[in-house]
N, CA, C and O atoms as a Tripos MOL2 file, in Angstrom:
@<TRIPOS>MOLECULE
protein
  256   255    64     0     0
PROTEIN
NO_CHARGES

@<TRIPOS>ATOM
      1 N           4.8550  -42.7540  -51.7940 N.3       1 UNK1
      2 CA          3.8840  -41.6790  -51.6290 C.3       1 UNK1
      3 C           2.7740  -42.1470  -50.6950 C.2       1 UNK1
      4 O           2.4200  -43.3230  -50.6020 O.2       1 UNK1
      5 N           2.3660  -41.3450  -50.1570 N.am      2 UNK2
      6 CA          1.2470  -41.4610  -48.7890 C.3       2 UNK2
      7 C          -0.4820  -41.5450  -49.1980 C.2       2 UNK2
      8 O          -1.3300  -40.6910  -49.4550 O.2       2 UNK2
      9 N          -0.4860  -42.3720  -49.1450 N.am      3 UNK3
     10 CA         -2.0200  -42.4900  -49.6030 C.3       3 UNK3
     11 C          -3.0480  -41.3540  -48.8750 C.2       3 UNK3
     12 O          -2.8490  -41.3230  -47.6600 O.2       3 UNK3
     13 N          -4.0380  -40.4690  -49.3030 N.am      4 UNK4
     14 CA         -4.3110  -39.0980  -48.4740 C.3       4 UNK4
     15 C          -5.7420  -39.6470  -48.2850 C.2       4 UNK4
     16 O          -6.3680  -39.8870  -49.3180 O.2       4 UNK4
     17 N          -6.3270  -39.8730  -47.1140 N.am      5 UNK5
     18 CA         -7.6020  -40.2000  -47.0190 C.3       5 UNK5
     19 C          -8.0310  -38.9630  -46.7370 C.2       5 UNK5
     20 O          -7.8370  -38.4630  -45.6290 O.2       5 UNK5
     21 N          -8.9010  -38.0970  -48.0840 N.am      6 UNK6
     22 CA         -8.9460  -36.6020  -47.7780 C.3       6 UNK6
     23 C         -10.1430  -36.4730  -46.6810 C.2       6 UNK6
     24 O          -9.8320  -35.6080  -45.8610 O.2       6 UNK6
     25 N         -11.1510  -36.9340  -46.4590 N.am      7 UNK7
     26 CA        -12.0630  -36.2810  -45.7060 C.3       7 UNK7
     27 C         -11.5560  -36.5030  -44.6010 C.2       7 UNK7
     28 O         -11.4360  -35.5360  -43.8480 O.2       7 UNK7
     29 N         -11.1190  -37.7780  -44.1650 N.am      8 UNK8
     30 CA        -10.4710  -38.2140  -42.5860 C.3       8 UNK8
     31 C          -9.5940  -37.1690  -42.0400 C.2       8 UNK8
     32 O          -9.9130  -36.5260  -41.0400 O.2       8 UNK8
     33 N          -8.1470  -36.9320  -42.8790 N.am      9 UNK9
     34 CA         -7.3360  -36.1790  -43.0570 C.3       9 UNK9
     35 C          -7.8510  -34.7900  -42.4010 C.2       9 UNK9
     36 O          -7.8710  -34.4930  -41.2060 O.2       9 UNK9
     37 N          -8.3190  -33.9130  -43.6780 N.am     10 UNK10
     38 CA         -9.2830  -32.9290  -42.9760 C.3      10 UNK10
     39 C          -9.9710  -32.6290  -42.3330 C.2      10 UNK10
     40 O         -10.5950  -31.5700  -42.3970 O.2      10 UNK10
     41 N         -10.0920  -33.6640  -41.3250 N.am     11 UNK11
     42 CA        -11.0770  -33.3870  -40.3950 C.3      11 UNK11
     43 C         -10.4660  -33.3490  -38.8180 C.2      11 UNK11
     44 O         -10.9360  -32.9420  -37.7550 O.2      11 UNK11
     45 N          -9.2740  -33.9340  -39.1730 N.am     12 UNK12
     46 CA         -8.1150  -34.1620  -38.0990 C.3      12 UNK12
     47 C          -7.3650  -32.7990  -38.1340 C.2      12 UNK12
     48 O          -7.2840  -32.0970  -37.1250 O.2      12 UNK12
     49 N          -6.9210  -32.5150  -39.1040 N.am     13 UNK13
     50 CA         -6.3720  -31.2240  -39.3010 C.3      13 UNK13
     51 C          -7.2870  -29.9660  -38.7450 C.2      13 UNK13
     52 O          -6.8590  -29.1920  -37.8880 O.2      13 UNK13
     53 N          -8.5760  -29.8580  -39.3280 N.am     14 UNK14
     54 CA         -9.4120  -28.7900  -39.0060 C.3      14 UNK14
     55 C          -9.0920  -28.9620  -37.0990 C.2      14 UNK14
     56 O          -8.4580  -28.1850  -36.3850 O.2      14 UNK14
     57 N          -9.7530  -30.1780  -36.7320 N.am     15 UNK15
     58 CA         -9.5900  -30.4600  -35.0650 C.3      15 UNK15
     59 C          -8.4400  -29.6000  -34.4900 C.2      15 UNK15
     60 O          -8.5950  -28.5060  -33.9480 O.2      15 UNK15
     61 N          -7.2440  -30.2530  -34.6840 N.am     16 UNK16
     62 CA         -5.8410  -30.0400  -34.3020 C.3      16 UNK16
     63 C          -5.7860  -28.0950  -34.5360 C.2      16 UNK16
     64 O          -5.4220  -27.2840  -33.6850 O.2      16 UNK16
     65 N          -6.1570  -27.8690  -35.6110 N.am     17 UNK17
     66 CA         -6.1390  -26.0430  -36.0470 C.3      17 UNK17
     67 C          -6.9910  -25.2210  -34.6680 C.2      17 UNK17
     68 O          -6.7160  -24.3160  -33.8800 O.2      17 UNK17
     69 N          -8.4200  -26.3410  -34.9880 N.am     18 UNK18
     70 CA         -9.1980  -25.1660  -33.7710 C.3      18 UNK18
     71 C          -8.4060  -25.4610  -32.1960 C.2      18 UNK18
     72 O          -7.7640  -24.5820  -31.6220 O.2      18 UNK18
     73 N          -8.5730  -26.7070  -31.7100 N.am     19 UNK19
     74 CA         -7.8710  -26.9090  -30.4600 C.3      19 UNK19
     75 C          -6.4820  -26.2160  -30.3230 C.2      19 UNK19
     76 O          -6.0640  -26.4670  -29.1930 O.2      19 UNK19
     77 N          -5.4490  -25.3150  -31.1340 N.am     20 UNK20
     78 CA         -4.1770  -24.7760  -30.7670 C.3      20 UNK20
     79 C          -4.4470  -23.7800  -30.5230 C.2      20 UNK20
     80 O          -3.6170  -23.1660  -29.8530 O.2      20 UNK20
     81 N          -6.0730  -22.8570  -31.0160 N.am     21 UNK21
     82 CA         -6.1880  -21.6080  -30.7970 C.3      21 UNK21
     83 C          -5.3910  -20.6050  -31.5430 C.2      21 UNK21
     84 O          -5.6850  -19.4100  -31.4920 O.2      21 UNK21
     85 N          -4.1640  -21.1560  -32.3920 N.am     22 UNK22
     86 CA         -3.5580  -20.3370  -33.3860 C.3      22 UNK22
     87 C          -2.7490  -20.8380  -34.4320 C.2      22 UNK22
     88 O          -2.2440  -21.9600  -34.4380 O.2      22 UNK22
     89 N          -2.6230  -19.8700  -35.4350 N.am     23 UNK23
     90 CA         -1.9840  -21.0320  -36.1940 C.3      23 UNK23
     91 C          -0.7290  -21.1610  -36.5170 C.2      23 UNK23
     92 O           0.2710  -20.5560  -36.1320 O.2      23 UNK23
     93 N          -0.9450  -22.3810  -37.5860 N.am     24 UNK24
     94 CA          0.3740  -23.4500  -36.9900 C.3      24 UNK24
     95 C           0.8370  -23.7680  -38.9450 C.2      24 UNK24
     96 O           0.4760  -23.5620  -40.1030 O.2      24 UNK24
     97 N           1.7510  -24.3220  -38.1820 N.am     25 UNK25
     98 CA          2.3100  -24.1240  -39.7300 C.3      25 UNK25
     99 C           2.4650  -25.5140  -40.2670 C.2      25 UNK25
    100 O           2.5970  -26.2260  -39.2720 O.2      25 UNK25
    101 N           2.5160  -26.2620  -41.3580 N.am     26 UNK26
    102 CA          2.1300  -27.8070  -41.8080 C.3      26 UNK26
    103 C           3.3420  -28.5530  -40.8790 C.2      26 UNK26
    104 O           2.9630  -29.5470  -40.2590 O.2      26 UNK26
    105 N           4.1380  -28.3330  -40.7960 N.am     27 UNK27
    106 CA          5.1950  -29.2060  -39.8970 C.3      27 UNK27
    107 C           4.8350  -29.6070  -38.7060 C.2      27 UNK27
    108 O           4.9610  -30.7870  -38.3780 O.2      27 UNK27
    109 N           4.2620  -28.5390  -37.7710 N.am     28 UNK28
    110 CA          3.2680  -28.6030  -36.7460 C.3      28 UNK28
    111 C           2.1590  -29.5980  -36.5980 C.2      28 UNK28
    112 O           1.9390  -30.4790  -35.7670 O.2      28 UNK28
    113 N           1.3550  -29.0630  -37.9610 N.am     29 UNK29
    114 CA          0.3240  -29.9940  -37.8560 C.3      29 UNK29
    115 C           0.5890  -31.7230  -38.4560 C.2      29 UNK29
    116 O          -0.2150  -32.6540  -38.4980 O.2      29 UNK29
    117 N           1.8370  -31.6720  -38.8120 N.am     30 UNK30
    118 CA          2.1160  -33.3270  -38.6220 C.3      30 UNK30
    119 C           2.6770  -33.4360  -37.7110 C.2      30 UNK30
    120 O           2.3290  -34.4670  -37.1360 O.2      30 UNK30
    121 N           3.1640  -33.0930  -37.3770 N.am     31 UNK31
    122 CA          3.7200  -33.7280  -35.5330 C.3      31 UNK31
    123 C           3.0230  -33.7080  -34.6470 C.2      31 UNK31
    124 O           3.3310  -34.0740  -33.5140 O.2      31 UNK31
    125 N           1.6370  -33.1510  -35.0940 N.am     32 UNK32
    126 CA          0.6100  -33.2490  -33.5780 C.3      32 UNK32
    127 C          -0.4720  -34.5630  -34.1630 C.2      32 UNK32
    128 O          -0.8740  -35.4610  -33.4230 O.2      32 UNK32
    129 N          -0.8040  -34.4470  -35.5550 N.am     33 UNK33
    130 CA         -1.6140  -35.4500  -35.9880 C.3      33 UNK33
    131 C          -1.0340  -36.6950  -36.3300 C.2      33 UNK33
    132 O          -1.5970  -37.7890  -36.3520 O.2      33 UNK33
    133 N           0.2430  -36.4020  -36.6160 N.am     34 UNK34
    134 CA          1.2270  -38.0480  -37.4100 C.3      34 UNK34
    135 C           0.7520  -38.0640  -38.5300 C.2      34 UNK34
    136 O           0.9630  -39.1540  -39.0610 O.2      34 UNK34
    137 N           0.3570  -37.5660  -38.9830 N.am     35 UNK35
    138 CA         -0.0210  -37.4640  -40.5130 C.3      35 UNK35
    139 C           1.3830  -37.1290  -41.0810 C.2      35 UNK35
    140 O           2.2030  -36.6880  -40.2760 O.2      35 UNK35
    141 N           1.7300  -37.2750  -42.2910 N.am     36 UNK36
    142 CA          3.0270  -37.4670  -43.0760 C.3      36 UNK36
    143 C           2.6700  -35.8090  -43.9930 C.2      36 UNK36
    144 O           1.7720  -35.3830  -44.7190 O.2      36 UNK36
    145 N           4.0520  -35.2530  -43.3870 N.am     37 UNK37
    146 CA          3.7970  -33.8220  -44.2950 C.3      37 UNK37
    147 C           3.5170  -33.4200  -45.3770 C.2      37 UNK37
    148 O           3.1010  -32.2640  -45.4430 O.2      37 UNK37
    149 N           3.6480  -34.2760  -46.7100 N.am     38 UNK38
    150 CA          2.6310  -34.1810  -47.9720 C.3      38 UNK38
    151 C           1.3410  -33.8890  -47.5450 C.2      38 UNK38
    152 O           0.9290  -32.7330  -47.6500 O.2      38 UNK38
    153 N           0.3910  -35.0850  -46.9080 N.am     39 UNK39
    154 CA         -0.8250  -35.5630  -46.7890 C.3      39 UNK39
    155 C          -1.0890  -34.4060  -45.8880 C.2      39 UNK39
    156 O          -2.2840  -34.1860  -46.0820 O.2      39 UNK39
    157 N          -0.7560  -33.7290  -45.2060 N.am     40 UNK40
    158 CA         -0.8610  -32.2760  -44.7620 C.3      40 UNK40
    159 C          -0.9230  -30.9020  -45.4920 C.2      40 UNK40
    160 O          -1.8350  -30.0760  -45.4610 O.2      40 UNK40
    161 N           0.2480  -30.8550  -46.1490 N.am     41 UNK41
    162 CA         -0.1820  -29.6250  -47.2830 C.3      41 UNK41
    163 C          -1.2750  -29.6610  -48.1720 C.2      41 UNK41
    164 O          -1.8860  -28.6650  -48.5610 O.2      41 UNK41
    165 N          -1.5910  -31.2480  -48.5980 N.am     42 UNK42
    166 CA         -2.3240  -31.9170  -49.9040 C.3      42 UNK42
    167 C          -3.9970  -31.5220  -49.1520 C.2      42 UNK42
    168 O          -4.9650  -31.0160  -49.7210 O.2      42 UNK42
    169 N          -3.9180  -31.7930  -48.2750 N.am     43 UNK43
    170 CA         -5.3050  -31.6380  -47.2320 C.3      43 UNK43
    171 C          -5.4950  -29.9380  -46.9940 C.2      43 UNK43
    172 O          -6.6360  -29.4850  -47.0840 O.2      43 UNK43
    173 N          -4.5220  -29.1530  -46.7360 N.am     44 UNK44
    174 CA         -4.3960  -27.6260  -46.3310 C.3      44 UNK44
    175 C          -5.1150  -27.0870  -47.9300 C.2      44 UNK44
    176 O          -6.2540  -26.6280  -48.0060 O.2      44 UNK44
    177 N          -4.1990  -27.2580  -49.1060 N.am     45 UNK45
    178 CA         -4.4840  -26.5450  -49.9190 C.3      45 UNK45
    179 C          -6.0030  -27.3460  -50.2580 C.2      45 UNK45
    180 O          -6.7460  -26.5120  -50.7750 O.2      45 UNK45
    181 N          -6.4600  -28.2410  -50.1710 N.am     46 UNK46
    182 CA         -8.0440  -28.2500  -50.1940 C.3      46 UNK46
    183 C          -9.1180  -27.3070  -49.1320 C.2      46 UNK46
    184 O         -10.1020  -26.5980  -49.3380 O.2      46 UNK46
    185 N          -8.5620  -27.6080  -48.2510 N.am     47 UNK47
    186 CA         -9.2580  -26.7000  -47.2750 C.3      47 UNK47
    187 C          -9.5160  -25.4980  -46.9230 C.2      47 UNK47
    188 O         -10.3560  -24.8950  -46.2540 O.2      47 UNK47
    189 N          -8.1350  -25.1840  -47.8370 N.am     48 UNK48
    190 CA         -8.3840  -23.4930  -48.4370 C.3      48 UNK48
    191 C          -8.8470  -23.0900  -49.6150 C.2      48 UNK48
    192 O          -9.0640  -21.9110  -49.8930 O.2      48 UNK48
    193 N          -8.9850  -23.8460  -50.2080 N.am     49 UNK49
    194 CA         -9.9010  -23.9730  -51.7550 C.3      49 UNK49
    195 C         -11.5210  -24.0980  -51.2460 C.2      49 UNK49
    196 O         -12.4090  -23.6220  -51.9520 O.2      49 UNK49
    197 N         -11.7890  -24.6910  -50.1260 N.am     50 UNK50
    198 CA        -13.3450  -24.7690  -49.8250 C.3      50 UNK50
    199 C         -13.4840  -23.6130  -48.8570 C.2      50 UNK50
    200 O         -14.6390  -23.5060  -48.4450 O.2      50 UNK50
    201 N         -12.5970  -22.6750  -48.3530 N.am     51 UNK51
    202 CA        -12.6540  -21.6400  -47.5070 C.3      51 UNK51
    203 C         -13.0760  -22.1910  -46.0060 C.2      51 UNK51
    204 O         -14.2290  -21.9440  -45.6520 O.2      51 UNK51
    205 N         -12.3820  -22.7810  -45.2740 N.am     52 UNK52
    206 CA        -12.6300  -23.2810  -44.2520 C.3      52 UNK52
    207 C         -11.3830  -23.7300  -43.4450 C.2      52 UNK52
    208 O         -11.3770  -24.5110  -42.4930 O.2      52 UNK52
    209 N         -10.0170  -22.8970  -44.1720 N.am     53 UNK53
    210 CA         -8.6850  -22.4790  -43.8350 C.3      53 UNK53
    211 C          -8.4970  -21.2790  -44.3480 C.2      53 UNK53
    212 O          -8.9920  -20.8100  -45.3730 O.2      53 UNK53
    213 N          -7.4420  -20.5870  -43.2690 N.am     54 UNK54
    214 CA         -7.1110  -19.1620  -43.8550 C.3      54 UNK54
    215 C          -5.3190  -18.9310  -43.6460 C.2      54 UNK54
    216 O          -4.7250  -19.6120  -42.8100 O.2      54 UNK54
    217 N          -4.5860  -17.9120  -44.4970 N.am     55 UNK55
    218 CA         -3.4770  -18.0610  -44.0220 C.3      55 UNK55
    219 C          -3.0420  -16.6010  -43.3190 C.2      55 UNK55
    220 O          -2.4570  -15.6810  -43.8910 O.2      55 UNK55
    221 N          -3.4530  -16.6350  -42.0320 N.am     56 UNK56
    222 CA         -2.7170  -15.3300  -41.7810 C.3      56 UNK56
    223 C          -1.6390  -14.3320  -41.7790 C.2      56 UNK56
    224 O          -1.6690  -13.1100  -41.6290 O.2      56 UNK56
    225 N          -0.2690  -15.5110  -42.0710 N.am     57 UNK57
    226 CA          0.7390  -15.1590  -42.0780 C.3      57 UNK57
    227 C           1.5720  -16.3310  -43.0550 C.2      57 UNK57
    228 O           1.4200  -17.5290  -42.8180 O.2      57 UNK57
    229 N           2.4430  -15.8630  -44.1440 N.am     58 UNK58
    230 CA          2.9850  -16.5440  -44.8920 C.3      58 UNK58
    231 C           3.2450  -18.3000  -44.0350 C.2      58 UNK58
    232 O           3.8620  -18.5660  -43.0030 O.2      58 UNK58
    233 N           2.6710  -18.9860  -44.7570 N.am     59 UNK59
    234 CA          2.9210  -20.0570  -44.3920 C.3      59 UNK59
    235 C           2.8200  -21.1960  -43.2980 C.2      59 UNK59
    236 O           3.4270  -22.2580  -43.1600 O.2      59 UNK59
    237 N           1.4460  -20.3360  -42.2990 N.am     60 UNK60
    238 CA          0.6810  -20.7600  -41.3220 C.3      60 UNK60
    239 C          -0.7070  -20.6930  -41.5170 C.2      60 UNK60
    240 O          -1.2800  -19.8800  -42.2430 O.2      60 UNK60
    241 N          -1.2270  -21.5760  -40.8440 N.am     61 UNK61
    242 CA         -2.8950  -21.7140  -41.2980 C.3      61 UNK61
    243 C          -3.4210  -21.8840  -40.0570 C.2      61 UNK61
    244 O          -2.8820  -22.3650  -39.0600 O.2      61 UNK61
    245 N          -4.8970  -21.3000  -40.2470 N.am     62 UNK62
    246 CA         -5.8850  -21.4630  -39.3000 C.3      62 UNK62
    247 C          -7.0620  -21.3300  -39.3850 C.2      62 UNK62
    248 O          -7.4320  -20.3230  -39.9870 O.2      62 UNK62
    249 N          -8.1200  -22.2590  -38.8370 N.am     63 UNK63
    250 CA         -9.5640  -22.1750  -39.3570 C.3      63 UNK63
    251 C         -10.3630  -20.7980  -39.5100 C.2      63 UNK63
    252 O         -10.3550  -20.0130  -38.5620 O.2      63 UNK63
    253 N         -11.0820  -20.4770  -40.7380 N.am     64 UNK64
    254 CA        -12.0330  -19.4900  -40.9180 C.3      64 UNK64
    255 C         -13.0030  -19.3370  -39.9150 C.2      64 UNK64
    256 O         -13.8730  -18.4740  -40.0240 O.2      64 UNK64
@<TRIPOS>BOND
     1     1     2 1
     2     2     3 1
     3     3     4 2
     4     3     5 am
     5     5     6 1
     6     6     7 1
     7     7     8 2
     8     7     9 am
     9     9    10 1
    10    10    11 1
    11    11    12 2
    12    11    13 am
    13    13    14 1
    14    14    15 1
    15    15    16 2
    16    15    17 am
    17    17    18 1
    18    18    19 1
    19    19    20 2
    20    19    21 am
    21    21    22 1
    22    22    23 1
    23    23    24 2
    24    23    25 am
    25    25    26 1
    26    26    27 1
    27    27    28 2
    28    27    29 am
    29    29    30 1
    30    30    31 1
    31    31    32 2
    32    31    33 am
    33    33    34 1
    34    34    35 1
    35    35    36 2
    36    35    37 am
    37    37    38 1
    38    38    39 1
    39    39    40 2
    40    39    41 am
    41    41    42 1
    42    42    43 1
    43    43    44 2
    44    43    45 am
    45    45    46 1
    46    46    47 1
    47    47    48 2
    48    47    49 am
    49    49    50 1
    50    50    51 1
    51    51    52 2
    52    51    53 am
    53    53    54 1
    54    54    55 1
    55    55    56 2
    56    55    57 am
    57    57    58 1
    58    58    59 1
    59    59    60 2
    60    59    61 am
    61    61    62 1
    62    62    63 1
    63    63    64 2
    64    63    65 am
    65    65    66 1
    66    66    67 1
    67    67    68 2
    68    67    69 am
    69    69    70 1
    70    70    71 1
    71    71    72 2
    72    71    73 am
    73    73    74 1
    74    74    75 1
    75    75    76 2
    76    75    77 am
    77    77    78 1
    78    78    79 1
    79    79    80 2
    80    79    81 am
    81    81    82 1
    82    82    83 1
    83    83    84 2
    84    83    85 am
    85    85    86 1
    86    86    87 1
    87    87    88 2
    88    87    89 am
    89    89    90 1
    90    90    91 1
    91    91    92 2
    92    91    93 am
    93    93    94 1
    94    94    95 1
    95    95    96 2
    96    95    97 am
    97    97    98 1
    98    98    99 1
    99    99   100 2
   100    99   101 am
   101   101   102 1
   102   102   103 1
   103   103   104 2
   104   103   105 am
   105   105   106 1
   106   106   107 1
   107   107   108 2
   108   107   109 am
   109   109   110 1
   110   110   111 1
   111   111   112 2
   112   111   113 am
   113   113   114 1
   114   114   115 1
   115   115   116 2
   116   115   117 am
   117   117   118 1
   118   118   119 1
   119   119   120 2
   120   119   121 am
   121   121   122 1
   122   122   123 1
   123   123   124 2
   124   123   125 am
   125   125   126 1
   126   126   127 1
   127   127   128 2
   128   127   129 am
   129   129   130 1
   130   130   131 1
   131   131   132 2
   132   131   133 am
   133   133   134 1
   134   134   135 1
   135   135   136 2
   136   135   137 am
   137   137   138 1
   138   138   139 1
   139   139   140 2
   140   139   141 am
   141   141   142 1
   142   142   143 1
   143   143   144 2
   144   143   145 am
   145   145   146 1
   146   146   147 1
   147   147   148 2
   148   147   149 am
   149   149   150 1
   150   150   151 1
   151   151   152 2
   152   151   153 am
   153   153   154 1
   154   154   155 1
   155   155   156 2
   156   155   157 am
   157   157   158 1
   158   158   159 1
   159   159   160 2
   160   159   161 am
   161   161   162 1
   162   162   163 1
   163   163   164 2
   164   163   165 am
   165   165   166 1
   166   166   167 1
   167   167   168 2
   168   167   169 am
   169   169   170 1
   170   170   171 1
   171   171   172 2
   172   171   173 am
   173   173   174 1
   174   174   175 1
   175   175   176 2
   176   175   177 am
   177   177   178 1
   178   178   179 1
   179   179   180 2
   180   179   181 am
   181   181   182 1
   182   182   183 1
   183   183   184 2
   184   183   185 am
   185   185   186 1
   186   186   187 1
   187   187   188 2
   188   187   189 am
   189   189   190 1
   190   190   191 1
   191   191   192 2
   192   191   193 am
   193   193   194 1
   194   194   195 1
   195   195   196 2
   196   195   197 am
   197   197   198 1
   198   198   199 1
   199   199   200 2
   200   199   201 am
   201   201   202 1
   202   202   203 1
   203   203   204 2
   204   203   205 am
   205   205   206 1
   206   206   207 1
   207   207   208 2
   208   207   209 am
   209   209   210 1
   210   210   211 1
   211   211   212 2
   212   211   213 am
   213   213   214 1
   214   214   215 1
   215   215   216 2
   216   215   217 am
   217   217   218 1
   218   218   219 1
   219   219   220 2
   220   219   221 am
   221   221   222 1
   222   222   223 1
   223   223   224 2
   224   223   225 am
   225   225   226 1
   226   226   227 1
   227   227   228 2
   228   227   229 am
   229   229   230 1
   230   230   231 1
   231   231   232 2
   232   231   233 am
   233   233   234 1
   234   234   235 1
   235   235   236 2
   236   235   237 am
   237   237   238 1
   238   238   239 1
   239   239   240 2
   240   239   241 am
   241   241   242 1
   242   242   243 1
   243   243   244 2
   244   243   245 am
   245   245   246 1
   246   246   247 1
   247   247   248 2
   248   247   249 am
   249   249   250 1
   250   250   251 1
   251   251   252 2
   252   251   253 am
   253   253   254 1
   254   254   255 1
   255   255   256 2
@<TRIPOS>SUBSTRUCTURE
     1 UNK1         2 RESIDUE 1 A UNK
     2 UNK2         6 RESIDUE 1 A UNK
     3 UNK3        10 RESIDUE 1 A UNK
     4 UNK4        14 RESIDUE 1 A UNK
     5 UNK5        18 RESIDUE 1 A UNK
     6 UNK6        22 RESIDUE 1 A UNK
     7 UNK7        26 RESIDUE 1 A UNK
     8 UNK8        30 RESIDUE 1 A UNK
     9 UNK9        34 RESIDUE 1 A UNK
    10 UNK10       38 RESIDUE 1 A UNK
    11 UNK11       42 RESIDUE 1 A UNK
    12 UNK12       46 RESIDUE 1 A UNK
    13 UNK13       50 RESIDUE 1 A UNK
    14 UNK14       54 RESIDUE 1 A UNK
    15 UNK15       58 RESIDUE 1 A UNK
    16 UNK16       62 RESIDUE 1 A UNK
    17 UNK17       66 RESIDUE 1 A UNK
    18 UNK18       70 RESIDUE 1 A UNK
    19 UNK19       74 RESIDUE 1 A UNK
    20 UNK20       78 RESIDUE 1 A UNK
    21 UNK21       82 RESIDUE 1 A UNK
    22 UNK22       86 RESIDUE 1 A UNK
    23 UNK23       90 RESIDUE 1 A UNK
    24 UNK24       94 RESIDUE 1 A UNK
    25 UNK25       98 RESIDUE 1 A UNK
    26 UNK26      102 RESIDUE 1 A UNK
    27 UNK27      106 RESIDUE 1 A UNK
    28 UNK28      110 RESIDUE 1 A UNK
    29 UNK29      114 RESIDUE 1 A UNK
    30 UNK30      118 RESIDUE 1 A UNK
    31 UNK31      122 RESIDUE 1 A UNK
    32 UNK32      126 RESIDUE 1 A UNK
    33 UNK33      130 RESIDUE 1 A UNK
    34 UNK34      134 RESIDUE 1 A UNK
    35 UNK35      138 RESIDUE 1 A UNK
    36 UNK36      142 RESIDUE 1 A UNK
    37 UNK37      146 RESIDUE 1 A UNK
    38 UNK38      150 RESIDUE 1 A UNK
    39 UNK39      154 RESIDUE 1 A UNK
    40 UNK40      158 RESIDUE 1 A UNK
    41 UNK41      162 RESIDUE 1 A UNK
    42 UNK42      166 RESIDUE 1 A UNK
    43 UNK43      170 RESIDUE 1 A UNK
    44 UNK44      174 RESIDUE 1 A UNK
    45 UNK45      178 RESIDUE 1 A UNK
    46 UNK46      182 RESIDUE 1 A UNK
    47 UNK47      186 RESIDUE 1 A UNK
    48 UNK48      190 RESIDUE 1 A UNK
    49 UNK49      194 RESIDUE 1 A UNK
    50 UNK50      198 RESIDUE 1 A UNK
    51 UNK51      202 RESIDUE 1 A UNK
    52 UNK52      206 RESIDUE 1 A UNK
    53 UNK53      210 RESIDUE 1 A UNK
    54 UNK54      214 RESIDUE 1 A UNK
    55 UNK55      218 RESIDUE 1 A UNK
    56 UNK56      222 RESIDUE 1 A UNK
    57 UNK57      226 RESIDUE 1 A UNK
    58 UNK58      230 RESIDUE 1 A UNK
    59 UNK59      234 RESIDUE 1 A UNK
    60 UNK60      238 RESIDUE 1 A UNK
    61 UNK61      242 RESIDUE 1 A UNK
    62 UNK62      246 RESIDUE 1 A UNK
    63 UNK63      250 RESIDUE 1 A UNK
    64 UNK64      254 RESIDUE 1 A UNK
């Protein structure tokens, strides 16, 4: 299991979300960050719990 350094994590993710201009779906956002796809969802569903991710479409995310 992937150790999740959450604030680092999220902050890479948020980056990577605004710089695509649209959103992207967790597979995406590990292949652009190298982050390991757990430590991606594990980071998403926080970030949508603090409202500062949104999901527009089943199973893609993008910053509020």
């Amino acid at each position: 299991m992937t150790k999740v350094n959450r604030m680092g994590d999220e902050e890479i993710i948020l980056n990577v979300m605004k710089e695509a201009g649209n959103a992207l779906r967790p597979g995406e956002i590990a292949e652009l960050t190298g982050l390991d796809k757990d430590a991606v969802s594990n980071a998403i569903k926080s970030l949508k719990k603090d409202g500062k991710v949104a999901s527009p479409k089943r199973c893609y995310y993008a910053p509020t």
